[in-house]
C-alpha positions as CSV (number, residue, x, y, z in Angstrom):
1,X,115.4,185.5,294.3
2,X,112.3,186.3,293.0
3,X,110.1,184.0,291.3
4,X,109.1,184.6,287.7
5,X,106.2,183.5,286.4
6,X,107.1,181.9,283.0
7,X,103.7,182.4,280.6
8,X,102.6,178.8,278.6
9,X,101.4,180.0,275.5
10,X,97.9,177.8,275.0
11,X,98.2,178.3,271.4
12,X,97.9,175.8,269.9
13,X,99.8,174.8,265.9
14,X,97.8,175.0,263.0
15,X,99.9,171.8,262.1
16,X,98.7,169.6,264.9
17,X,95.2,170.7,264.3
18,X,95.4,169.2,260.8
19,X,96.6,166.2,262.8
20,X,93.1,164.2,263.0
21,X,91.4,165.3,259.9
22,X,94.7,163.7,258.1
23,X,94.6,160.3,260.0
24,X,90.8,160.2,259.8
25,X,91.1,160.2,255.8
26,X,93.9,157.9,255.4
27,X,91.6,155.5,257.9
28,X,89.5,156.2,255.2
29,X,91.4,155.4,252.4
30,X,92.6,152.3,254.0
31,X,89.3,150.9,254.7
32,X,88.1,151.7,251.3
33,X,91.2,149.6,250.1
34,X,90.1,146.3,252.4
35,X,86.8,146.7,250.6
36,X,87.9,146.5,247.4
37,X,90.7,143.7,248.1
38,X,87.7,141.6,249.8
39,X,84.9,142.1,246.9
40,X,87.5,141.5,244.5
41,X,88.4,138.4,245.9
42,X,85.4,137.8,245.9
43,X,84.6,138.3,242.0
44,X,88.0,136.8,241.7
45,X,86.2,132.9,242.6
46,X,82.8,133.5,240.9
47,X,84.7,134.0,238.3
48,X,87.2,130.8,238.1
49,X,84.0,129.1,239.4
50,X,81.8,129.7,236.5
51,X,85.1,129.3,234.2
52,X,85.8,125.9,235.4
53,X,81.5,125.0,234.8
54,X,81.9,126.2,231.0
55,X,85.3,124.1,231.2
56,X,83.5,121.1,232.6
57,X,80.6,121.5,229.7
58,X,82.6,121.9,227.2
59,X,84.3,118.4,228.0
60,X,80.7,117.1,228.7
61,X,79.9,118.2,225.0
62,X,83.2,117.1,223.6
63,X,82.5,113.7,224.7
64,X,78.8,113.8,224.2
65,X,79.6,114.5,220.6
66,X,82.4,112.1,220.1
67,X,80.0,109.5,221.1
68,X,77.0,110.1,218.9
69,X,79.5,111.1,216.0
70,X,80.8,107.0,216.8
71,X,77.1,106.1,216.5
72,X,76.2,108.0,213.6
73,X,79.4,106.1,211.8
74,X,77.9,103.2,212.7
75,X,74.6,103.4,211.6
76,X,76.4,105.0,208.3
77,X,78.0,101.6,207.9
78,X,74.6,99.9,208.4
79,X,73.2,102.0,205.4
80,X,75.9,100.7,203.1
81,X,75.9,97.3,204.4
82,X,71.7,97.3,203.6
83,X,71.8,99.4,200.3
84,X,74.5,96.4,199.3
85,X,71.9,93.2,199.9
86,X,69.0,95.2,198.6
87,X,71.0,95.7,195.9
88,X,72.0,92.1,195.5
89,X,67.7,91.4,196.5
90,X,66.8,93.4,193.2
91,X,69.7,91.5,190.7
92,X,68.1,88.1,192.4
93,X,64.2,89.8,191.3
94,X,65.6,90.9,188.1
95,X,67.3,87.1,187.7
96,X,64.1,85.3,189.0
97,X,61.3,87.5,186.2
98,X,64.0,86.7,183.6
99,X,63.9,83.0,184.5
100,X,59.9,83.1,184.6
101,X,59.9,84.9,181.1
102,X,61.5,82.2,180.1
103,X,59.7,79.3,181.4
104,X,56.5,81.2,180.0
105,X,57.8,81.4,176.4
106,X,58.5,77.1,176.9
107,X,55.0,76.5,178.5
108,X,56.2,75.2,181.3
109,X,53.7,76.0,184.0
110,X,55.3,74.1,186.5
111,X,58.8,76.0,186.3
112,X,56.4,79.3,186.4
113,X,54.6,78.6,189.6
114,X,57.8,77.4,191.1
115,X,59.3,80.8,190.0
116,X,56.4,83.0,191.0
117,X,56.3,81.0,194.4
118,X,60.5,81.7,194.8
119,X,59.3,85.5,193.8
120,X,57.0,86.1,196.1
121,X,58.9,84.5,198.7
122,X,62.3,86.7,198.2
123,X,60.1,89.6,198.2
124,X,58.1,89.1,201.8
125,X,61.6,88.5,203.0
126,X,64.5,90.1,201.5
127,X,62.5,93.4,200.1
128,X,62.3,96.4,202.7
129,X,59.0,98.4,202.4
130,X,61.9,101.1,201.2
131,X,62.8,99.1,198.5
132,X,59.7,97.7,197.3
133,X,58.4,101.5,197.2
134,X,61.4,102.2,194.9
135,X,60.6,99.4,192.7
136,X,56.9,100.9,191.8
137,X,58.6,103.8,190.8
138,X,61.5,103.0,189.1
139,X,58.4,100.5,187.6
140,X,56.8,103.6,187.2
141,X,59.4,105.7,185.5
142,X,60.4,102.9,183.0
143,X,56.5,103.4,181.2
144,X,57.0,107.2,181.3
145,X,61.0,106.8,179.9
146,X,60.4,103.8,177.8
147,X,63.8,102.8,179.3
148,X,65.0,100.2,182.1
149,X,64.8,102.7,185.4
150,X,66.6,101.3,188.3
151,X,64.9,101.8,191.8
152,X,68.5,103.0,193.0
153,X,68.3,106.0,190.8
154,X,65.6,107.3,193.1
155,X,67.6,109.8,195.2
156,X,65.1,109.9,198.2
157,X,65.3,106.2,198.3
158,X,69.0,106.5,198.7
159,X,69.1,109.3,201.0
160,X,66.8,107.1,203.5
161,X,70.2,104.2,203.8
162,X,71.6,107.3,205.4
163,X,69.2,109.6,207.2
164,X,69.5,107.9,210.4
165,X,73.8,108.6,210.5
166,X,73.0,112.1,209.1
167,X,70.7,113.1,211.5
168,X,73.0,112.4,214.2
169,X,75.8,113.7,212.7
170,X,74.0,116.8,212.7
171,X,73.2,116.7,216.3
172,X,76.8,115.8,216.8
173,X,77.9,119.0,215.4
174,X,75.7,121.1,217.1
175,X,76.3,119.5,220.7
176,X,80.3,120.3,219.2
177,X,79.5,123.8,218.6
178,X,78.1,123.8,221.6
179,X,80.9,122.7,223.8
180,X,82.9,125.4,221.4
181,X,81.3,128.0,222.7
182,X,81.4,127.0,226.5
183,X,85.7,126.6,225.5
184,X,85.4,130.1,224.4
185,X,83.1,131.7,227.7
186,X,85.5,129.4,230.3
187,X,88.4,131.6,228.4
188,X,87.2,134.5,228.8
189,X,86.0,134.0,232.3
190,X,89.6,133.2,232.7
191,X,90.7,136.5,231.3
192,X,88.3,138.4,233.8
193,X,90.2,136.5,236.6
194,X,93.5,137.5,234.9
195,X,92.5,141.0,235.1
196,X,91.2,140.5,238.8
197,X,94.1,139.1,240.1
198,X,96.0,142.1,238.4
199,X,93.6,144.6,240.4
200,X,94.5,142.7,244.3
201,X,97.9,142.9,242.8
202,X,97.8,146.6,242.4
203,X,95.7,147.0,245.7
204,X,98.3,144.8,247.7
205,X,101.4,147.4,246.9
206,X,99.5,150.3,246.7
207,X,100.5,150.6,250.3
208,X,104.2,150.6,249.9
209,X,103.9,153.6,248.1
210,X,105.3,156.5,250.4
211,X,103.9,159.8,247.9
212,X,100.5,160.0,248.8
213,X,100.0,160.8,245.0
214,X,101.2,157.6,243.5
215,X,99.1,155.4,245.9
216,X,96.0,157.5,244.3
217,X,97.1,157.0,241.0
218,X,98.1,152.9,241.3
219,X,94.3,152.7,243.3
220,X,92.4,154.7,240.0
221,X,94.3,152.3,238.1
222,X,92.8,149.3,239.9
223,X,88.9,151.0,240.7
224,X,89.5,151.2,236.5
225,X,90.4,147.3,236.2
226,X,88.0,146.5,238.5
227,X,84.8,148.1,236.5
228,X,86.4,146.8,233.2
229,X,86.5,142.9,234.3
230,X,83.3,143.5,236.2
231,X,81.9,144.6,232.9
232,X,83.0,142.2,230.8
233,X,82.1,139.2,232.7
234,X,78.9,140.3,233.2
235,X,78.8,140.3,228.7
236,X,79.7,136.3,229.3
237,X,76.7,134.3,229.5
238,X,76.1,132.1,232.5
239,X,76.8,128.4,231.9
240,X,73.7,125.7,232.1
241,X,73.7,123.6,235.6
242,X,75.5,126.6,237.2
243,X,73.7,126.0,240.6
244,X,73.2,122.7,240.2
């Protein structure tokens, strides 16, 4: 028989030339996708992180406030306690001149001197420099008037029982808005991690899609959620005491 020499065609298929190029961009692809899964996890904790400080401040202010706001009550209650003895003070003034009047229009001197003395005693120790200031005036009002002018109808004198609560119900409420606002960043740091867990959601699966167009379409979805948390928690201000 003779031998016959069988040609090998060293041709070789467009097809497996196309071979590599393919597996070198799905490499690509899949690499790009561990990137993005890692920096989003990443993005995922700083986020819950700097929610949970704006949580933590909030209840810091919250308590803060509830404490002063108890203090301010407090020192509310002094005022009306010491606006209700000065007020008994100036009835025991108005009682004592009335008495002396008296004792003046009977000539007795003695009863006088005893009053004046009783006098000036109540006032060094019973009359506030508060109230005796709101005795000139009201002293000063009843010559303009021609009228009986009570030192209580001085409305800076009254204020003055209360400044002390007021101001610190005023620091109260701002240290409440304050812890308002951190409530409201911690929420919306917790929507950004929402939206982050959503994108490794969308990463994680995108491999079980067989179409190479669908996996494009579910990872531009996710590249799109990605920017728009990344966005938005950059808008969020940074709470105080973040690094320590």
């Amino acid at each position: 028989m003779s031998e016959q020499i069988v040609e090998v065609s060293r041709k070789i298929p467009e097809q497996l030339m196309e071979v590599p190029k393919k597996k070198k961009s799905f490499f690509t692809f899949e690499l790009f996708i561990v990137i993005m899964l890692g920096i989003t996890a990443i993005c995922t904790a700083w986020a819950s992180w700097v929610g949970s400080v704006h949580a933590s401040n909030q209840n810091e202010s919250f308590t803060i406030s509830n404490n002063i706001s108890t203090e301010a009550i407090t020192y509310f209650n002094l005022g009306t306690v010491q606006r209700t003895l000065d007020a008994i003070t100036y009835d025991n003034l108005n009682d004592i001149n009335l008495d002396i009047e008296l004792a003046r229009l009977r000539g007795d001197t003695d009863a006088v001197d005893i009053l004046i003395w009783k006098r000036s005693n109540l006032i060094g120790h019973n009359v506030s420099d508060n109230l005796y200031n709101a005795i000139v005036w009201a002293n000063e009002q009843a010559e303009i008037r021609d009228e009986n002018v009570s030192p209580f109808e001085n409305e800076e004198f009254m204020d003055g029982y209360f400044t002390p609560a007021n101001e610190l119900l005023s620091q109260s409420e701002h240290i409440f808005n304050d812890g308002r606002q951190h409530g409201s960043h911690s929420r919306s740091f917790g929507l950004a991690t929402v939206i982050y867990a959503v994108v490794l959601f969308l990463l994680g699966v995108d491999n079980s899609f067989k179409t190479w167009r669908y996996r494009f379409i579910v990872f531009l979805i996710a590249i799109a959620a990605f920017l728009f948390a990344t966005v938005y928690m950059f808008t969020i201000p940074l709470p105080e005491g973040l690094f320590g």
